[in-house]
ZADO-1210 file (C-alpha; in nm, 4 decimals, padded with zeros to 6 digits):
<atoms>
<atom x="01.3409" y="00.2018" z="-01.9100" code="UNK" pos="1"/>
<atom x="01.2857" y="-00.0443" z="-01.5560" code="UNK" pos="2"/>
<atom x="01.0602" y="-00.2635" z="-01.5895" code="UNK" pos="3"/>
<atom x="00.8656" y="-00.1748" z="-01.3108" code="UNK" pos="4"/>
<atom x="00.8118" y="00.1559" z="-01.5226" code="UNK" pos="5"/>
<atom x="00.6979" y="00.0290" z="-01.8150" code="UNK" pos="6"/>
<atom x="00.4113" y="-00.1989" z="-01.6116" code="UNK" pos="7"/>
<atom x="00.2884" y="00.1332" z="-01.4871" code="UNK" pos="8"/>
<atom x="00.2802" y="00.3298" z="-01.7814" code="UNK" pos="9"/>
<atom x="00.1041" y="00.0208" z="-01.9554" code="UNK" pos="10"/>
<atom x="-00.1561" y="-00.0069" z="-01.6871" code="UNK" pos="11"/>
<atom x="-00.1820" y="00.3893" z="-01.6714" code="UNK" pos="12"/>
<atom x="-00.2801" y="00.3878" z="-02.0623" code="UNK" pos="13"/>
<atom x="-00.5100" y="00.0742" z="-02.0122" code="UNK" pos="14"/>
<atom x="-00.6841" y="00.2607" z="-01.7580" code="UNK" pos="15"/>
<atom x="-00.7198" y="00.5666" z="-02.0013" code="UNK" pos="16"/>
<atom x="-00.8759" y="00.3029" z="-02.2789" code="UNK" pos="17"/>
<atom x="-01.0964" y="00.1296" z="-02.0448" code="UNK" pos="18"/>
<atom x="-01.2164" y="00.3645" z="-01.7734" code="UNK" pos="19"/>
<atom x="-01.5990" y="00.4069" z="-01.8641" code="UNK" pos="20"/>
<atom x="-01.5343" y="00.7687" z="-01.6973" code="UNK" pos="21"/>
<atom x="-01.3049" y="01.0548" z="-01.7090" code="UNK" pos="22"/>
<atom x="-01.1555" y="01.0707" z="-01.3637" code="UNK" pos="23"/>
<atom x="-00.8824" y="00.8702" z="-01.3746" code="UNK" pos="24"/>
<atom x="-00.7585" y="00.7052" z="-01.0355" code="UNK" pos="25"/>
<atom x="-00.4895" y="00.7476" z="-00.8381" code="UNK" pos="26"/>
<atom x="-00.2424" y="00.3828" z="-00.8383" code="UNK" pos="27"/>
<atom x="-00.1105" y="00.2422" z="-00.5411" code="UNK" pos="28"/>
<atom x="00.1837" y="00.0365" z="-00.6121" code="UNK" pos="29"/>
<atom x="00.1648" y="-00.2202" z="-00.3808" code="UNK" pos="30"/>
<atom x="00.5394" y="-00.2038" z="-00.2450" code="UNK" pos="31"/>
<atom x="00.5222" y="-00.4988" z="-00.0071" code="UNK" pos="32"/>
<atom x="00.7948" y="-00.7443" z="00.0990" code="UNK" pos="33"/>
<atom x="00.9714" y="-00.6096" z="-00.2629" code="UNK" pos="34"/>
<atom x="01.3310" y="-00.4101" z="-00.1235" code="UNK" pos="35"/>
<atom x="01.3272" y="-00.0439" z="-00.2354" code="UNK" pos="36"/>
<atom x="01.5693" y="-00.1705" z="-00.4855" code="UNK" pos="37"/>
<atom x="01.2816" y="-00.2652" z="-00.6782" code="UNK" pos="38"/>
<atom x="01.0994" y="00.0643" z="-00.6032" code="UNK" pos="39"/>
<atom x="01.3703" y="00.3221" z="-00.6802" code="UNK" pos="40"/>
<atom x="01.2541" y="00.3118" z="-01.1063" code="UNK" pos="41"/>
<atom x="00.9198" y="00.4225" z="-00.9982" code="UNK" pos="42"/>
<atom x="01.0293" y="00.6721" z="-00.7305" code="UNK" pos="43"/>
<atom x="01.3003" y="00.8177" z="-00.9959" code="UNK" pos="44"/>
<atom x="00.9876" y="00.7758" z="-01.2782" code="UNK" pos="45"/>
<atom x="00.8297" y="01.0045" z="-01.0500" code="UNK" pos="46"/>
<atom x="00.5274" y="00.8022" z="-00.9006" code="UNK" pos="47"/>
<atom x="00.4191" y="00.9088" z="-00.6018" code="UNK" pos="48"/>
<atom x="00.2005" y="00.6490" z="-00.3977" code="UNK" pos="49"/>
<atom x="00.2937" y="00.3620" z="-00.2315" code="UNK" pos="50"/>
<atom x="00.1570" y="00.0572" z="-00.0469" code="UNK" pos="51"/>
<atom x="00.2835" y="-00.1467" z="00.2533" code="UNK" pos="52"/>
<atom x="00.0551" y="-00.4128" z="00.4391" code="UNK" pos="53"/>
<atom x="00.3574" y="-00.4114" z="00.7567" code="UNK" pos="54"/>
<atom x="00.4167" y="-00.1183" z="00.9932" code="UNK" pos="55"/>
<atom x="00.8251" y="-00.2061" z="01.0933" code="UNK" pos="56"/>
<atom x="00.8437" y="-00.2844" z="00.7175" code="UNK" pos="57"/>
<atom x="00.7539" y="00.0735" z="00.6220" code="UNK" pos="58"/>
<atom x="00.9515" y="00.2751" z="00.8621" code="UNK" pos="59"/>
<atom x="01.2994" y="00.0199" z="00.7955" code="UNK" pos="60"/>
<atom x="01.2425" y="00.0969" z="00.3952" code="UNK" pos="61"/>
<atom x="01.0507" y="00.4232" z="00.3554" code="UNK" pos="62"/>
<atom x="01.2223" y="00.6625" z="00.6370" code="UNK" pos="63"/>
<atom x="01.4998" y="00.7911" z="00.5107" code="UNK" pos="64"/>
<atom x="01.3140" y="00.8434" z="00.1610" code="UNK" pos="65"/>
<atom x="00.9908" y="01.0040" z="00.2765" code="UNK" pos="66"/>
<atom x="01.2287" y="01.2694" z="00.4363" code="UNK" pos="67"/>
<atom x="01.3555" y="01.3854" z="00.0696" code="UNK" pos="68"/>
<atom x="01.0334" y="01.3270" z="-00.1261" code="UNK" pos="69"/>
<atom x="00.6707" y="01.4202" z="-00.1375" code="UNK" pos="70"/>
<atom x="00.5776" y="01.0263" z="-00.1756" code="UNK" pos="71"/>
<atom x="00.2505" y="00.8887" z="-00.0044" code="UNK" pos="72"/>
<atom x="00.2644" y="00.6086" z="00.1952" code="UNK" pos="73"/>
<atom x="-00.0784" y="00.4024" z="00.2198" code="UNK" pos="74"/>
<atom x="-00.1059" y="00.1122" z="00.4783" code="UNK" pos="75"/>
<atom x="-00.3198" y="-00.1496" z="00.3172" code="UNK" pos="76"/>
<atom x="-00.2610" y="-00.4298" z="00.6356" code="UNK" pos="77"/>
<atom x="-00.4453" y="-00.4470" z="00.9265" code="UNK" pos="78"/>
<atom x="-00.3441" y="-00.2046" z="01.1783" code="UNK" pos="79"/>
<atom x="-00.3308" y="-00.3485" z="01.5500" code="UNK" pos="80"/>
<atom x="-00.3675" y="-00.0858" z="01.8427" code="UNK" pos="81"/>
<atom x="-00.0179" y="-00.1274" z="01.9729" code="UNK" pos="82"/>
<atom x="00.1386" y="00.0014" z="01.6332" code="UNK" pos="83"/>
<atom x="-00.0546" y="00.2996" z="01.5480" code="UNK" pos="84"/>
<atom x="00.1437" y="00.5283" z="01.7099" code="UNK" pos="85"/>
<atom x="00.4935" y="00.4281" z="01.4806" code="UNK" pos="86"/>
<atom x="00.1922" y="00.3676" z="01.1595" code="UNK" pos="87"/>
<atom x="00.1248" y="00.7895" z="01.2371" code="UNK" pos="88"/>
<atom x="00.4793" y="00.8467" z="01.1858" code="UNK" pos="89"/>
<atom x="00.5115" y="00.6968" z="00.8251" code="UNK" pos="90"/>
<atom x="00.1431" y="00.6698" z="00.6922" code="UNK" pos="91"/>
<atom x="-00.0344" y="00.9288" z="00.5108" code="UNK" pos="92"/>
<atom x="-00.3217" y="00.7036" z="00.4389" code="UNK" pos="93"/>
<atom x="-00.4764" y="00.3924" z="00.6316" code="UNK" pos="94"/>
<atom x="-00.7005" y="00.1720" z="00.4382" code="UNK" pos="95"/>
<atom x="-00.8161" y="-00.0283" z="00.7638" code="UNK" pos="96"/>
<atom x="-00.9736" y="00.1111" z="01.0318" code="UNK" pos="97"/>
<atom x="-01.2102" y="-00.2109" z="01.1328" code="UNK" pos="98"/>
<atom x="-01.3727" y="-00.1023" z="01.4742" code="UNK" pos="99"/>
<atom x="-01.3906" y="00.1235" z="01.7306" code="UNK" pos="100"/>
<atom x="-01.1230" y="00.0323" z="01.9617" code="UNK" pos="101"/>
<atom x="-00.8347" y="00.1302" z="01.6403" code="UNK" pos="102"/>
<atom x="-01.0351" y="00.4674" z="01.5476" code="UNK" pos="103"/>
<atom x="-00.9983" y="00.5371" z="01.9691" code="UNK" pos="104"/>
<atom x="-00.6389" y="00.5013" z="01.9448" code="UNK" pos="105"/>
<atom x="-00.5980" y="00.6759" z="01.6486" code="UNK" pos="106"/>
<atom x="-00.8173" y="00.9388" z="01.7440" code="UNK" pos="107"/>
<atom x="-00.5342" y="00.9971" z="02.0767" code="UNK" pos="108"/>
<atom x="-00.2462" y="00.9479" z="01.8916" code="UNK" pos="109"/>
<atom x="-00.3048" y="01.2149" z="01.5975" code="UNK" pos="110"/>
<atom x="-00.3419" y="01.4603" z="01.8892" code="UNK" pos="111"/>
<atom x="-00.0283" y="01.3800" z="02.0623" code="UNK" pos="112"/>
<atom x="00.1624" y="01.3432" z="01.7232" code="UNK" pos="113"/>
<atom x="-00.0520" y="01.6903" z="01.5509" code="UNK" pos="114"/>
<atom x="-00.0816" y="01.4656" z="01.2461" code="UNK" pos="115"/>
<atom x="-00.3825" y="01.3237" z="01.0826" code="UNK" pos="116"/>
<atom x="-00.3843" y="01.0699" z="00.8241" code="UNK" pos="117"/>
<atom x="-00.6496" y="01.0142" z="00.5696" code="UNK" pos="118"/>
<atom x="-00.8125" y="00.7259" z="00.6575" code="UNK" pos="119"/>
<atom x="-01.0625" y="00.4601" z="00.5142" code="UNK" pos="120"/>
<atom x="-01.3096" y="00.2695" z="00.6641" code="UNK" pos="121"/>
<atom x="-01.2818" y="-00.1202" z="00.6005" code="UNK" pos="122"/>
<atom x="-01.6206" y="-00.2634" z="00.5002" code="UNK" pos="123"/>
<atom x="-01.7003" y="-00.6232" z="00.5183" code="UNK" pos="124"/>
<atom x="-01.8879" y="-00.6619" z="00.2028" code="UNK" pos="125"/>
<atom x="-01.9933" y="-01.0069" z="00.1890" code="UNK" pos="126"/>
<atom x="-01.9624" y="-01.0625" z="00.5290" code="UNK" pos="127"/>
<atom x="-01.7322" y="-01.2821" z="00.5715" code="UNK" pos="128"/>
<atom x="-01.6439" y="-01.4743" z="00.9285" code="UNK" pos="129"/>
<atom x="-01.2373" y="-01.4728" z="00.8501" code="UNK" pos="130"/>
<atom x="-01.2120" y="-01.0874" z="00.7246" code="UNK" pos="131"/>
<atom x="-01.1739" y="-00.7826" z="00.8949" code="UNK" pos="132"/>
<atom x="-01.4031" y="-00.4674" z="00.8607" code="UNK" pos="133"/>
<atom x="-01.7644" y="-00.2950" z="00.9521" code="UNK" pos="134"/>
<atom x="-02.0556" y="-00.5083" z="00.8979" code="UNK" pos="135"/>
<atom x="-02.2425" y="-00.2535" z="00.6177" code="UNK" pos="136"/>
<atom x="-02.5459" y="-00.2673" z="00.8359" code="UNK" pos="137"/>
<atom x="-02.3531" y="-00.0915" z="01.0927" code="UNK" pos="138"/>
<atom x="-02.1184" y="00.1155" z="00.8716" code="UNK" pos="139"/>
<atom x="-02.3630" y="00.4478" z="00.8963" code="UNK" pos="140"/>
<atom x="-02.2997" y="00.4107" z="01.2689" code="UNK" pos="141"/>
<atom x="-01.9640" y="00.3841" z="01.2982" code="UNK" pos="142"/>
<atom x="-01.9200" y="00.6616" z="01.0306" code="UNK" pos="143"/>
<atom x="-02.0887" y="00.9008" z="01.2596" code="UNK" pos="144"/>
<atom x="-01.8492" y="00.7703" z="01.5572" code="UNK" pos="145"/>
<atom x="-01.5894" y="00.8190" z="01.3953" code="UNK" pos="146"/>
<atom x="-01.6536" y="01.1689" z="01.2319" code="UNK" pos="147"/>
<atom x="-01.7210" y="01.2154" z="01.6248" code="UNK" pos="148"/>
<atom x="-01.3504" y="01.1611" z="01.6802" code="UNK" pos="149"/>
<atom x="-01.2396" y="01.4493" z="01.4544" code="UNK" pos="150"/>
<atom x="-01.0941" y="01.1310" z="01.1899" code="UNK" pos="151"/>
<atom x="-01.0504" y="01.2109" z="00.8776" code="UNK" pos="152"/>
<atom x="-01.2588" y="00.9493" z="00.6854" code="UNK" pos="153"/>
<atom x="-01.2245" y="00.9584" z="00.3177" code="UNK" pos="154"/>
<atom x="-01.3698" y="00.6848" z="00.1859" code="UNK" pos="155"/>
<atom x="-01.4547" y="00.3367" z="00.2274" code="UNK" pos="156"/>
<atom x="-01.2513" y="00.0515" z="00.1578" code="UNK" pos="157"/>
<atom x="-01.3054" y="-00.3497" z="00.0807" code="UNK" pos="158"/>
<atom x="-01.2020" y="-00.6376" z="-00.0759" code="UNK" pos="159"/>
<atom x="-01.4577" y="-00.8217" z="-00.2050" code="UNK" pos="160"/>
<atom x="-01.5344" y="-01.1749" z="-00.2020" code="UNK" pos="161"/>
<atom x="-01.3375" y="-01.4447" z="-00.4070" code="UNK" pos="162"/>
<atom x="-01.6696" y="-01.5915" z="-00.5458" code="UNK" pos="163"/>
<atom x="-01.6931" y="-01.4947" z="-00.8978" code="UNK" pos="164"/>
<atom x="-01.9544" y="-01.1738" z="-00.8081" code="UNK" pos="165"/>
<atom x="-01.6648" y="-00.9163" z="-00.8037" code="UNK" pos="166"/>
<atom x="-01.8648" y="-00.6556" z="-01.0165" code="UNK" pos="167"/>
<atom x="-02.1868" y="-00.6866" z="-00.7985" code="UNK" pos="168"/>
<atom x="-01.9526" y="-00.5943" z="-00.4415" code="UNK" pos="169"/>
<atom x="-01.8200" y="-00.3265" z="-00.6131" code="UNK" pos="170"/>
<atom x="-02.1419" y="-00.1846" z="-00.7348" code="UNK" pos="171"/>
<atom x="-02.2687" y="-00.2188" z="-00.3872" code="UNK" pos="172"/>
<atom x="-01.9482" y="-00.0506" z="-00.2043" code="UNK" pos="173"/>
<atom x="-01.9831" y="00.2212" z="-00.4924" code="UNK" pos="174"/>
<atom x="-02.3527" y="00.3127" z="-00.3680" code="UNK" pos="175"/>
<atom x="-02.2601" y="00.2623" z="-00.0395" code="UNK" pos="176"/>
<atom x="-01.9986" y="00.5434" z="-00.0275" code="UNK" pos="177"/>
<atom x="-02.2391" y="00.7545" z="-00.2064" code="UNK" pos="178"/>
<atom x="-02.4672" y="00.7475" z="00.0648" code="UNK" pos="179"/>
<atom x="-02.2082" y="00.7931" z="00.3056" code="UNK" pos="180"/>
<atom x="-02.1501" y="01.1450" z="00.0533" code="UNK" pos="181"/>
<atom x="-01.7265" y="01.0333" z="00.0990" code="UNK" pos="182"/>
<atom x="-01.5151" y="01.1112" z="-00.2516" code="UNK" pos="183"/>
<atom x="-01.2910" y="00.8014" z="-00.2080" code="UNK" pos="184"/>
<atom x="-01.3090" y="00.4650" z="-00.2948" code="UNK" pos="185"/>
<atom x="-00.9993" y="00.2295" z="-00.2147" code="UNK" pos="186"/>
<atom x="-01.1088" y="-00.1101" z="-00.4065" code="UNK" pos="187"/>
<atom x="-00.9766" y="-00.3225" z="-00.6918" code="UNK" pos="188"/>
<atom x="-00.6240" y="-00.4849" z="-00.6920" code="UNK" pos="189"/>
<atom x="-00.3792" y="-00.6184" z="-00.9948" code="UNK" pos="190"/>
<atom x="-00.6516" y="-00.8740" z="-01.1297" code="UNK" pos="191"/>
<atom x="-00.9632" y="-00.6532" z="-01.0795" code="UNK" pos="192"/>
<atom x="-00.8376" y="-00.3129" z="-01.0708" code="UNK" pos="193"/>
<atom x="-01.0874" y="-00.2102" z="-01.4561" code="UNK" pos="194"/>
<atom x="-01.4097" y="-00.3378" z="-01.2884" code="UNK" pos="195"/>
<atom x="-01.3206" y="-00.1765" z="-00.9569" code="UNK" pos="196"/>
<atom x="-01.2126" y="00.2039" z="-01.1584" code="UNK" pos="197"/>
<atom x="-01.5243" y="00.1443" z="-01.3522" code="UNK" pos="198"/>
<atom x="-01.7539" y="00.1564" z="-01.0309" code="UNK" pos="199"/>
<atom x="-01.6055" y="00.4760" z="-00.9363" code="UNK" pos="200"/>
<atom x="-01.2769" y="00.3340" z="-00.7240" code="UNK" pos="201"/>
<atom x="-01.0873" y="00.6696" z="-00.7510" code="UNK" pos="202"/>
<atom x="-00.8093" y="00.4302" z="-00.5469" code="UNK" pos="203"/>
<atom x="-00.6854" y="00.0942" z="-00.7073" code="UNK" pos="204"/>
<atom x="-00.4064" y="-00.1092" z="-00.4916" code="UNK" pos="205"/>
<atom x="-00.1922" y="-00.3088" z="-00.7813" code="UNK" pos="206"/>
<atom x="00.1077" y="-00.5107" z="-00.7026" code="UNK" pos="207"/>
<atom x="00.2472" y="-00.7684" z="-00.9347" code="UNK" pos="208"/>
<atom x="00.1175" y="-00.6581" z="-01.2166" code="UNK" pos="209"/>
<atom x="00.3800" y="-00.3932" z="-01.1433" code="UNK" pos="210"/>
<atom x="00.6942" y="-00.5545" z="-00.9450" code="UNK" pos="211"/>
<atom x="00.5763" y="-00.9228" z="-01.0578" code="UNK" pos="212"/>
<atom x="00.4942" y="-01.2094" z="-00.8347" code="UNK" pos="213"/>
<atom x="00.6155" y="-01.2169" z="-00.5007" code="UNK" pos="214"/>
<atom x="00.8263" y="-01.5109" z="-00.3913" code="UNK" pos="215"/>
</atoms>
């Protein structure tokens, strides 16, 4: 058995041991920058979800394959304007819609393509100057625009802070999504991913602690 497998089955049974709840979520493996070399064990394991940060990245490795498989491709990057149309092509899920301008041109382009993705809503949780994503005071807001725009909005999705308070954004994203009445969560990565399942994440993003560290 691939490595690769064995890191997923280990974190799938963790999961099972340490969840504080029954729903078990679903495990992006965090694809990016590794060549589908790496990925084939999983695909051939039969894992089904996948996660690139990189538009042109996706469509060079994930093209051909998507065409032969049911596998779900989840952009976890930033998505600039002028790429959304080739992201629609490739993406099932975005994790990053950050303002109104993006959810405009992805409100056009899943017309002109007749395919909408499942998207989440980026939230700033601690407010940061340097990241990306909806102030939380403004999130009801732009919810409503963007349920406006016939989007499909999901969930919410952040990372939090690197300031030691991990559990306390993720209890506050939790309650925020709760409010917002969405059933997804897209939080928690390879060295967070328990605390973020165990404040209802029902989407974890873990990379090396599948395909090991990038260099």
């Amino acid at each position: 058995m691939h490595n690769t497998v064995k890191n997923l089955i280990y974190i799938e049974e963790l999961i099972k041991v340490k969840a504080n709840h029954d729903k078990l979520p679903t495990i992006i493996a965090v694809s990016k920058t590794f060549p589908i070399e790496n990925v084939l064990p999983l695909i051939e394991h039969g894992h089904l979800h996948y996660g690139e940060n990189k538009v042109q990245e996706a469509l060079d490795k994930w093209s051909d394959i998507k065409l032969k498989t049911n596998i779900k491709l989840h952009l976890i990057g930033r998505l600039q304007t002028n790429k959304v149309k080739f992201a629609l092509k490739i993406f099932d899920y975005i994790h990053s819609l950050d303002g109104e301008k993006l959810a405009n041109k992805i409100a056009d382009e899943q017309v002109k393509q007749r395919k909408k993705p499942k998207i989440f809503i980026q939230v700033n949780i601690g407010n940061e100057e340097q990241k990306s994503g909806i102030n939380k005071e403004k999130l009801d807001d732009f919810y409503k625009f963007c349920k406006n725009l016939n989007l499909d909005i999901v969930g919410t999705m952040c990372i939090p802070p690197n300031d030691g308070n991990t559990k306390k954004y993720f209890s506050e994203m939790s309650d925020i999504n709760q409010e917002l009445n969405l059933k997804d969560l897209s939080m928690g990565m390879s060295g967070d991913y328990l605390d973020a399942i165990n404040n209802k994440a029902t989407y974890v993003r873990v990379g090396s602690k599948i395909f090991g560290s990038r260099t």
